[in-house]
MMTF fields as JSON, N, C-alpha, C and O atoms, coordinates in Angstrom:
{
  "mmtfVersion": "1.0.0",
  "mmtfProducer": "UNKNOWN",
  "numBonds": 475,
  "numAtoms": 476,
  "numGroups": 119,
  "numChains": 1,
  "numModels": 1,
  "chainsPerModel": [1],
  "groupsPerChain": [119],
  "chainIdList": ["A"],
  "bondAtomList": [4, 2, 8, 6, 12, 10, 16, 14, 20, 18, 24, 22, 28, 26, 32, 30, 36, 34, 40, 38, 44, 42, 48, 46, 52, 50, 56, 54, 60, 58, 64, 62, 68, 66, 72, 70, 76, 74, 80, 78, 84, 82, 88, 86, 92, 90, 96, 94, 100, 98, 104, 102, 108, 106, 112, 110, 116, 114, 120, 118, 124, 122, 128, 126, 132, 130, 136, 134, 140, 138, 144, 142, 148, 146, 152, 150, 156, 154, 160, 158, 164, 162, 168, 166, 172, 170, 176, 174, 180, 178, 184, 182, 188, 186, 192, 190, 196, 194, 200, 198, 204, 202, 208, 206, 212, 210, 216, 214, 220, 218, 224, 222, 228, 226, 232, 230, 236, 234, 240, 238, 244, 242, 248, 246, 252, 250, 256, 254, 260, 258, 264, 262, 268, 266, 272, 270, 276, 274, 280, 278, 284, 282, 288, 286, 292, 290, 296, 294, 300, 298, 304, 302, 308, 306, 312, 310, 316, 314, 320, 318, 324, 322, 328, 326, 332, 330, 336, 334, 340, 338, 344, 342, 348, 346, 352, 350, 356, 354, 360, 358, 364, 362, 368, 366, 372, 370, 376, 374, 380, 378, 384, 382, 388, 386, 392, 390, 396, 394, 400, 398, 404, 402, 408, 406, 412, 410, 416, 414, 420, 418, 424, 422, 428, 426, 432, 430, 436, 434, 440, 438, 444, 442, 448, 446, 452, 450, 456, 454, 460, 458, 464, 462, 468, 466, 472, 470],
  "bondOrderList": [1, 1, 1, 1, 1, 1, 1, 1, 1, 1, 1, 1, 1, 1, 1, 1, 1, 1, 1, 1, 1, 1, 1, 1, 1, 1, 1, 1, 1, 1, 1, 1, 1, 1, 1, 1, 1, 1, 1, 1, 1, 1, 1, 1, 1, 1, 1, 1, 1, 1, 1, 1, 1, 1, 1, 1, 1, 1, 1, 1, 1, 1, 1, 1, 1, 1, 1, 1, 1, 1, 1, 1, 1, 1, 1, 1, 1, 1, 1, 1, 1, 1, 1, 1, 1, 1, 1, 1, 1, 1, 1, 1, 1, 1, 1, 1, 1, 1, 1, 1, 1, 1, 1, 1, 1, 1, 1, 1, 1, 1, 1, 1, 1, 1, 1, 1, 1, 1],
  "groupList": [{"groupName": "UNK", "atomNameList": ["N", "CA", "C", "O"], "elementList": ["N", "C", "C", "O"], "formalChargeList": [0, 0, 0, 0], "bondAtomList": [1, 0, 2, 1, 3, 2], "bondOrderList": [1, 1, 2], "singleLetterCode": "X", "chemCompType": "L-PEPTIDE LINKING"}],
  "groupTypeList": [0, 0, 0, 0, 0, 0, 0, 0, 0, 0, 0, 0, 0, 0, 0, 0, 0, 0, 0, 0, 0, 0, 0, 0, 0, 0, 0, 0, 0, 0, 0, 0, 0, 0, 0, 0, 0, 0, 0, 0, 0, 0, 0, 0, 0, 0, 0, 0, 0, 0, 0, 0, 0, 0, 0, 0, 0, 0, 0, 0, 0, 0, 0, 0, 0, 0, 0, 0, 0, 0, 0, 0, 0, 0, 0, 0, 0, 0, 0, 0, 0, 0, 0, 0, 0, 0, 0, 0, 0, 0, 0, 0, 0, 0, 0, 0, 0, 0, 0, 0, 0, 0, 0, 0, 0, 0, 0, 0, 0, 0, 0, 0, 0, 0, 0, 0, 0, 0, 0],
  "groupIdList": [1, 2, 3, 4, 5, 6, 7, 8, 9, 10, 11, 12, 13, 14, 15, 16, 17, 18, 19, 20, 21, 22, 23, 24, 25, 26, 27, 28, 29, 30, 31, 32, 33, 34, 35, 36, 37, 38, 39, 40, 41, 42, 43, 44, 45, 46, 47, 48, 49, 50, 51, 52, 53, 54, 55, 56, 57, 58, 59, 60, 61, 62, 63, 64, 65, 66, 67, 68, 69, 70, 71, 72, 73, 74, 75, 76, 77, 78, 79, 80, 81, 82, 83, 84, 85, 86, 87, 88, 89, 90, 91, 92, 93, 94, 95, 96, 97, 98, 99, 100, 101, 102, 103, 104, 105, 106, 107, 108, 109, 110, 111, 112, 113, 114, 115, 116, 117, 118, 119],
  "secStructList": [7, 7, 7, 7, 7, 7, 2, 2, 2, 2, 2, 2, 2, 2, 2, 2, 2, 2, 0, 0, 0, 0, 0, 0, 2, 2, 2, 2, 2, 2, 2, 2, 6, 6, 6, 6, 7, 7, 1, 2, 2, 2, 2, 2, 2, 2, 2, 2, 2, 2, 2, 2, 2, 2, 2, 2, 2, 2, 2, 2, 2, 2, 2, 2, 2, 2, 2, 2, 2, 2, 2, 2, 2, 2, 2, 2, 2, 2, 2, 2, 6, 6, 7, 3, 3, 3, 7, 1, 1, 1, 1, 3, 3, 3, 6, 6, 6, 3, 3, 3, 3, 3, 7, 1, 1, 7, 7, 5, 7, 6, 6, 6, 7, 7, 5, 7, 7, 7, 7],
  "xCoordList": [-18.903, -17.978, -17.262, -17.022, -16.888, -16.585, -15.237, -14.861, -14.59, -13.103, -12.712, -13.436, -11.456, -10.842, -9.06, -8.078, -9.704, -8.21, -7.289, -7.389, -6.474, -5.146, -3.814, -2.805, -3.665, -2.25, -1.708, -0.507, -2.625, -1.469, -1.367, -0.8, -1.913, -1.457, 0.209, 0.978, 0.593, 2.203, 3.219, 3.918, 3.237, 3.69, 3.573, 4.577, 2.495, 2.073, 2.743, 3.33, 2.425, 3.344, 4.75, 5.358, 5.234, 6.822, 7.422, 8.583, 6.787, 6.861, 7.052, 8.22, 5.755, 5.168, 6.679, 7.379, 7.071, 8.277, 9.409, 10.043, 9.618, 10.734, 10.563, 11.369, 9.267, 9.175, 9.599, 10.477, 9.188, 9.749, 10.991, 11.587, 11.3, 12.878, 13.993, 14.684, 14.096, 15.142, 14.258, 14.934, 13.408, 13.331, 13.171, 14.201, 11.975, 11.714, 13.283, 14.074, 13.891, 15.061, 15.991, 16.536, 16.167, 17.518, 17.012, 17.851, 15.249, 15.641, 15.204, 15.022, 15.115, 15.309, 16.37, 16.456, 17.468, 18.731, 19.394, 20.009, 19.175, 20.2, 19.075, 19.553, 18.212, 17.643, 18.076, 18.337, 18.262, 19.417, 20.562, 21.117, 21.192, 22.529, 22.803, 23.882, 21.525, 21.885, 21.842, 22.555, 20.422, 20.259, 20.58, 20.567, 20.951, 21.614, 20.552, 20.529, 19.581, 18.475, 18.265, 18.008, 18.448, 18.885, 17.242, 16.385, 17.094, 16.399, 15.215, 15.07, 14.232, 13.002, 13.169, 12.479, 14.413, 14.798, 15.012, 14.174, 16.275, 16.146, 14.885, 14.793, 14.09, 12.947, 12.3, 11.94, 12.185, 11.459, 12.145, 11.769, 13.205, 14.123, 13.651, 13.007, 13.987, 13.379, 12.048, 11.885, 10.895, 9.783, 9.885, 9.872, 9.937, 9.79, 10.852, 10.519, 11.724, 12.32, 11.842, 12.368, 10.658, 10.482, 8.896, 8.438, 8.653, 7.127, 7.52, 6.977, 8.679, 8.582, 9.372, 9.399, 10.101, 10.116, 9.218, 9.468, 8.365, 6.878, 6.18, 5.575, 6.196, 4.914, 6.243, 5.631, 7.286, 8.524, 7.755, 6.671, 8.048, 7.84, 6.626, 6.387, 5.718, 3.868, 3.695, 2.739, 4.622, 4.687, 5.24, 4.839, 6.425, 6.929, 6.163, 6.363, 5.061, 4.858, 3.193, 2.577, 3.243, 1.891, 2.528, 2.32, 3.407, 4.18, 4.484, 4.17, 5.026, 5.229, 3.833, 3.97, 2.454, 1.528, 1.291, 1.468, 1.123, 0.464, 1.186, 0.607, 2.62, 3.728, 3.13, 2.884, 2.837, 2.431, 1.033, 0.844, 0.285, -1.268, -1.15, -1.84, -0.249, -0.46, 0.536, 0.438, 1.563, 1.872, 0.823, 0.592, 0.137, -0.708, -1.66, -2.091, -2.165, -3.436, -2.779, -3.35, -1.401, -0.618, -0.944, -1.796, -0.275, 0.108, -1.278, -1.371, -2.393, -4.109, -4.751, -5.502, -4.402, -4.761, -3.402, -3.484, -2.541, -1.871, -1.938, -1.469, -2.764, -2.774, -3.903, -3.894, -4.89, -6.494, -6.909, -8.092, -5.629, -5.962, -6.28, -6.453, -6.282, -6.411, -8.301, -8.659, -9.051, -10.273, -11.379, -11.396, -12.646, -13.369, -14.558, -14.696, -15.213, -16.332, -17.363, -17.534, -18.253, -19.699, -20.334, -19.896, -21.328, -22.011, -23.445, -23.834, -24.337, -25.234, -25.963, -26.905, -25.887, -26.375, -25.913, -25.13, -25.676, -25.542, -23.625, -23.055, -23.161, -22.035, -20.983, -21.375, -19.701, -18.693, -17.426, -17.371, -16.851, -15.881, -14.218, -13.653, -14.063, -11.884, -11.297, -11.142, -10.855, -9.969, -9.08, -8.995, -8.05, -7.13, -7.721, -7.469, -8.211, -8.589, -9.744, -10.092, -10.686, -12.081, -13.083, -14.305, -12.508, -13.767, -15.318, -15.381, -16.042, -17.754, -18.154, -18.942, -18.2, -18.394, -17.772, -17.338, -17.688, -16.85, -18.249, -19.204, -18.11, -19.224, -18.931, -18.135, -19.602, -18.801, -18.099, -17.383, -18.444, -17.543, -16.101, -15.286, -16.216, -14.775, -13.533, -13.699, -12.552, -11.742, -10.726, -9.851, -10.549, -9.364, -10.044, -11.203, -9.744, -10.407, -10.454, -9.392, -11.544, -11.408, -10.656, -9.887, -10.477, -9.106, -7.716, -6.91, -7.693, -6.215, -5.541, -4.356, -6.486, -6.197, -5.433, -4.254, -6.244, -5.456, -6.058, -7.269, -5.853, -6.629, -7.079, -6.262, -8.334, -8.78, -8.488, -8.282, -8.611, -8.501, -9.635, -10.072, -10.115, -11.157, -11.046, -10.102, -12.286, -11.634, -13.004, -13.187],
  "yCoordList": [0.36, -0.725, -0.48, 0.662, -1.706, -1.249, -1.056, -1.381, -0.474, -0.175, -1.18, -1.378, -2.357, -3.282, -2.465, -2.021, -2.746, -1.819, -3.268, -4.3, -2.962, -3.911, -3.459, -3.431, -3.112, -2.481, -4.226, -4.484, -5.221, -6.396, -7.3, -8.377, -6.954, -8.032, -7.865, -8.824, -6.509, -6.43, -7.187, -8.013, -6.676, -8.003, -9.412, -10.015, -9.952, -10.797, -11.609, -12.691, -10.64, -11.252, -11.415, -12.484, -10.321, -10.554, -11.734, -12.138, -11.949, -13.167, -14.085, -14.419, -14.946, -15.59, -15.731, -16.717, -14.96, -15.147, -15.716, -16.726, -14.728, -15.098, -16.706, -17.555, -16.923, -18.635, -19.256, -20.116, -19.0, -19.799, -19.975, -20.935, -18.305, -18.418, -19.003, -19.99, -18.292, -18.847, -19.506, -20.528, -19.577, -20.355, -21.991, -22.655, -22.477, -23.9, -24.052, -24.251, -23.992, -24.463, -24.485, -25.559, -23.506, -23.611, -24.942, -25.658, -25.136, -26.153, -27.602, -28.739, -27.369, -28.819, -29.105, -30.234, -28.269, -28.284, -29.102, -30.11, -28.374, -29.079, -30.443, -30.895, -31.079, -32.074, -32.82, -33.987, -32.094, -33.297, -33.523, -34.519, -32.477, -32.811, -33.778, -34.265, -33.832, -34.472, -35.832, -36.757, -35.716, -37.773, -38.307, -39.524, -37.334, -37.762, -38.554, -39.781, -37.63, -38.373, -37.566, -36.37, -38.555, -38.04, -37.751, -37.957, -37.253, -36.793, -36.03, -35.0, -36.42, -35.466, -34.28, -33.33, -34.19, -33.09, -32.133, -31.249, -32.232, -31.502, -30.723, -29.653, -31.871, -31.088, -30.263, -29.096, -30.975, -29.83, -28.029, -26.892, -28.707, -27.178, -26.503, -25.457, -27.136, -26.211, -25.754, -24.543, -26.561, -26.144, -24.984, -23.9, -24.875, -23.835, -22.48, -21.298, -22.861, -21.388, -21.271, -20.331, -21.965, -21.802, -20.506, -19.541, -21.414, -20.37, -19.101, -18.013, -19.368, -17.907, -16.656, -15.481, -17.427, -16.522, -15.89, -14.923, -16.445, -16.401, -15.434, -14.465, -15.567, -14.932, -13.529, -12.531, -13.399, -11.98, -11.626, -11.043, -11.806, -11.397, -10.733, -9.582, -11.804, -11.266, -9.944, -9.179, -9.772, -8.792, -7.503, -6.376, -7.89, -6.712, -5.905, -4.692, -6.633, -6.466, -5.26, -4.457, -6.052, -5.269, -3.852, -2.893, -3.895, -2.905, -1.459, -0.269, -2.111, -0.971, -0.603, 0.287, -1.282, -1.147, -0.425, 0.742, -0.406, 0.748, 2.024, 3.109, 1.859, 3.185, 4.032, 5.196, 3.562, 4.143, 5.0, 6.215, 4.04, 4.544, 5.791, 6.806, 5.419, 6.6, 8.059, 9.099, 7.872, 8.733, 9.772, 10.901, 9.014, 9.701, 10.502, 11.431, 9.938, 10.081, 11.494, 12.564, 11.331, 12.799, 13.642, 14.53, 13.329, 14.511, 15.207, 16.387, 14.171, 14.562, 15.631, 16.494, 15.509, 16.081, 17.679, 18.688, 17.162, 18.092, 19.579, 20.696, 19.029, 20.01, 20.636, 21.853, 19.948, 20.492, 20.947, 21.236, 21.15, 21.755, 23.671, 24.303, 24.115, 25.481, 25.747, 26.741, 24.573, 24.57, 24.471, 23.465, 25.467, 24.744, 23.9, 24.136, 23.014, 21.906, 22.061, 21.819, 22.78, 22.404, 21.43, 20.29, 21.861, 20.842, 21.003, 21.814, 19.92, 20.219, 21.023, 21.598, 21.203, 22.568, 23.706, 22.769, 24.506, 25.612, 26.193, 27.241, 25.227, 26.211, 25.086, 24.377, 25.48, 24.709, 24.033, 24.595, 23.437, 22.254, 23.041, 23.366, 23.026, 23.859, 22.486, 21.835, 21.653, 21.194, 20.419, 19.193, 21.816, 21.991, 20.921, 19.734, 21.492, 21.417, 21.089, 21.255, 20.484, 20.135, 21.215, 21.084, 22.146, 22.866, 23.193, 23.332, 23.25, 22.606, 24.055, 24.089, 25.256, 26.308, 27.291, 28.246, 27.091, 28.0, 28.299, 27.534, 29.557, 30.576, 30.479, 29.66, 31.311, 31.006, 32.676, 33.071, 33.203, 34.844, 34.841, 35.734, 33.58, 33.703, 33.535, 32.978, 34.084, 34.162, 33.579, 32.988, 33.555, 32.533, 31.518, 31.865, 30.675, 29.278, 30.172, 30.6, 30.353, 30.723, 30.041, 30.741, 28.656, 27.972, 27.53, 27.166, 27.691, 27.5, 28.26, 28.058, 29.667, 30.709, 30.339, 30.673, 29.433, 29.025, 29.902, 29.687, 30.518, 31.407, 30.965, 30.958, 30.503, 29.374, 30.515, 31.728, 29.213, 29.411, 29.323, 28.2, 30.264, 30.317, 29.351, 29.404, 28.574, 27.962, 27.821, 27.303],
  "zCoordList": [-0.831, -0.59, 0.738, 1.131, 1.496, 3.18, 2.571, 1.445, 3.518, 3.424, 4.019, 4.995, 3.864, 4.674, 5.066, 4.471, 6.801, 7.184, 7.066, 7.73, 6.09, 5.611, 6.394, 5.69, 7.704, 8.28, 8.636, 8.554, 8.986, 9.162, 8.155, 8.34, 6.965, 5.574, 5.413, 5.343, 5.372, 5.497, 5.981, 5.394, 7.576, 8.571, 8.188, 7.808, 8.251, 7.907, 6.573, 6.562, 5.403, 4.043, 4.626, 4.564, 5.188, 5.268, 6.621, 6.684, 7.18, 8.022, 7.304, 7.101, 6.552, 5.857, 4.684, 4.915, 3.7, 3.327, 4.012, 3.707, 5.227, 6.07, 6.208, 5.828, 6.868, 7.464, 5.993, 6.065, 4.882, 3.758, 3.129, 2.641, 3.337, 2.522, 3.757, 3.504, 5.115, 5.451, 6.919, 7.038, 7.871, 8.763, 7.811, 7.691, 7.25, 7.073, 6.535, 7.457, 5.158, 4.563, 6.014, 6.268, 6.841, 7.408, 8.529, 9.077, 8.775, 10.024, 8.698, 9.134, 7.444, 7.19, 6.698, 6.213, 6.645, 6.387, 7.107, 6.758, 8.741, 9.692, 9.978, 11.018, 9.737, 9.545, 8.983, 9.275, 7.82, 6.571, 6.682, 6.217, 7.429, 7.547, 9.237, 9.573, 10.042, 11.223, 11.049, 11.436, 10.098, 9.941, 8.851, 8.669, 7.882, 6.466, 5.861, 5.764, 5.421, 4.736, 3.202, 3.064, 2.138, 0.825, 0.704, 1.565, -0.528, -1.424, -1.204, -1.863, -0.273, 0.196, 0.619, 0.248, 1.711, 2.155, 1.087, 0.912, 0.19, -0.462, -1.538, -2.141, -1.367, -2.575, -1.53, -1.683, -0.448, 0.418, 0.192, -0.091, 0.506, 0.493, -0.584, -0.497, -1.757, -3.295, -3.118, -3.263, -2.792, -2.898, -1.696, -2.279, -0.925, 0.159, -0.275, -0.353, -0.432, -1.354, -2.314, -2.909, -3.168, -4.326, -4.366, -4.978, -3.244, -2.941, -2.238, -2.435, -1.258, -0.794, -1.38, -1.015, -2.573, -3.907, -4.908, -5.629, -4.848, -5.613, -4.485, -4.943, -3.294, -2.888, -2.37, -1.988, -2.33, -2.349, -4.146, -4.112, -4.877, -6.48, -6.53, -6.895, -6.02, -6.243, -5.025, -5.145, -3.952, -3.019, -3.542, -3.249, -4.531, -4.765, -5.724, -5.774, -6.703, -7.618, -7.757, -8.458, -6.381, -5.45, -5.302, -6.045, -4.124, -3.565, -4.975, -4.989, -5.714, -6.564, -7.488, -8.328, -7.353, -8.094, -6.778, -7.127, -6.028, -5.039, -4.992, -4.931, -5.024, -5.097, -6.045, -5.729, -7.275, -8.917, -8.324, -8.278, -7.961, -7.48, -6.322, -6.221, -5.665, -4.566, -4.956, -4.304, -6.237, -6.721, -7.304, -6.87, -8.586, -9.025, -8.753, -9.436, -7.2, -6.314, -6.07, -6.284, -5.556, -4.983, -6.054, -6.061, -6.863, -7.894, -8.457, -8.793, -8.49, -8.828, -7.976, -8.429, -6.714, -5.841, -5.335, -4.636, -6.023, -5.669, -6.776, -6.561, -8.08, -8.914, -8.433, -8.247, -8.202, -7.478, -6.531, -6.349, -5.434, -4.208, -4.153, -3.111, -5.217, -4.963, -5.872, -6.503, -5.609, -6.435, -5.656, -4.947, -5.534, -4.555, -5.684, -6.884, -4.957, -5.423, -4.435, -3.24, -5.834, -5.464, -4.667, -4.511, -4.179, -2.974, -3.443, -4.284, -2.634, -2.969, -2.009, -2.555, -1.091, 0.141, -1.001, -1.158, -1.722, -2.541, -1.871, -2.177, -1.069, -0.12, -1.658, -2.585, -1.187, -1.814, -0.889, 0.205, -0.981, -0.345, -0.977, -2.022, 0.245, 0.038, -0.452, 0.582, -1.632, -2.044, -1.296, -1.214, -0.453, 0.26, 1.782, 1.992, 2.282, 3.807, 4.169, 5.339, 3.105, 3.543, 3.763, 3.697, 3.994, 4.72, 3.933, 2.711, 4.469, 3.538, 3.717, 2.773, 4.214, 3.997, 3.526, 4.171, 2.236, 1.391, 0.668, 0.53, 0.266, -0.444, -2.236, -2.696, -2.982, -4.642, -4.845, -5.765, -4.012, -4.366, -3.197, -2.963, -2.687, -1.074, -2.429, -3.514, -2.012, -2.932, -2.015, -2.649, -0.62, -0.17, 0.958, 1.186, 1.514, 2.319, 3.913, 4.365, 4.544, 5.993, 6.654, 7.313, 6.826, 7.318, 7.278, 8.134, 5.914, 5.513, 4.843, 4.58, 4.311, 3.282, 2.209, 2.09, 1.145, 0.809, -0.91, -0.862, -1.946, -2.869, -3.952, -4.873, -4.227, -5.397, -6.431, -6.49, -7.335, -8.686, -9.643, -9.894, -10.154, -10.733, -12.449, -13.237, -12.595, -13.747, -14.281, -15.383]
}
């Protein structure tokens, strides 16, 4: 599966709010209040704070579903870093630091010395 680099969905969402919650309402505000035009205006107003409440909610809701995920990811990896993993070349993989030439009798990582744990 390709990886999609997501660094401007962020920006992007929080703009996208901004233009809803306070740019559109504040310029159809002073719209309504310049030409004094009842009723559309205001629904406009509701609907546009209404979505960019909805898409703040569905943001936050993301936001802390990724917080949870990248906790766990830590803490998974943080119990497993003193382990090396088999490869299929016969060598093993440091946990810690990547390194792909680790032996099965090395008892600490040539690069990061870091001292596996036999399990």
């Amino acid at each position: 599966m390709k990886k999609i680099d997501s660094l401007h969905f962020g920006p992007t969402i929080v703009l996208c709010i901004a233009m809803l919650l306070l740019i559109i309402p504040f310029c159809l505000y002073v719209l309504w209040k310049a030409f004094n035009i009842q009723g559309t205006i205001l629904i406009a107003i509701k609907v546009s704070m209404g979505l960019g409440l909805l898409i703040l909610f569905v943001f936050i809701i993301i936001l802390a579903i990724e917080f949870r995920q990248d906790k766990r990811l830590y803490l998974y990896h943080k119990n497993r870093r003193n382990i090396k993993i088999p490869l299929a070349n016969g060598f093993y993989e440091c946990e810690n630091c990547g390194n792909t030439k680790v032996n099965l009798d090395d008892k600490y990582c040539s690069i990061c010395n870091i001292k596996f744990i036999d399990k």
